[in-house]
C-alpha positions, 0 to 999 in steps of 0.5 A, a space after each residue: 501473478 496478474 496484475 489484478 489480484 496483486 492490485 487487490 491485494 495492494 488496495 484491501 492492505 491499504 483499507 487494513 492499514 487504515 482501518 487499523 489506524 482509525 481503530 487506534 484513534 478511536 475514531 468512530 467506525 463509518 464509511 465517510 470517516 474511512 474514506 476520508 482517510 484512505 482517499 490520500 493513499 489510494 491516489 498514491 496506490 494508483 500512482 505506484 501501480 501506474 508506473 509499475 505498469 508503465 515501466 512493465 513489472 511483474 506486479 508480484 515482483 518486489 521491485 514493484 512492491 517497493 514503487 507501490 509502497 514508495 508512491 503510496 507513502 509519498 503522495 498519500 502523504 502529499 495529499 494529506 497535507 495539501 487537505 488539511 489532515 495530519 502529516 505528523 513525524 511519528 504517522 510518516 514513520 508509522 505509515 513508511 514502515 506499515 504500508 512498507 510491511 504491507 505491500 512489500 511483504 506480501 510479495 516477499 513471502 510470494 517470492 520466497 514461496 517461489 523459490 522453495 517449489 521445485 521446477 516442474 518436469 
């Protein structure tokens, strides 16, 4: 797969991810209030997929979905604190294992797909 429709993939999970979230809370559905919460984790996407690329893997590869997700929880969280918004024990685990299902599953199912094709001929 190439890297941009996995970056696409990454980037529209992380918008569910908080549209989720937001929906939760019931807070009210705009475009301000989403980008105020989705802004920390894009960073973090970006610097996932910066040092997936630095480091030259297969953007579908797990190992790659497992920097994304890392970097994404880490600096989204980071920056969410450093901005004022919460960073509670119970959202870290909320986000750790959503984004986690997220951006490392889809590639799970991709790789799994892969290996149940046959080889062409």
């Amino acid at each position: 797969m190439r890297a941009w429709p996995a970056l696409l993939v990454d980037a529209a999970l992380v918008v569910v991810f908080v549209l989720i979230g937001r929906r939760t809370h019931d807070d009210p559905l705009s475009l301000a209030g989403l980008a105020r919460t989705a802004w920390p984790f894009a960073a973090g996407l970006a610097a996932g997929w910066a040092v997936t690329m630095l480091r030259r893997r297969p953007p579908a590869s797990l190992v790659s979905g497992v920097t994304v997700w890392v970097a994404t929880v880490a600096v989204g969280m980071l920056l969410r604190a450093a901005s004022g918004q919460g960073t509670a024990a119970s959202f870290v685990v909320v986000a750790t294992v959503v984004l986690g299902a997220f951006l490392v599953g889809w590639r799970a199912v991709v790789a799994a797909t892969a290996r149940r094709r046959p080889l062409p001929r």
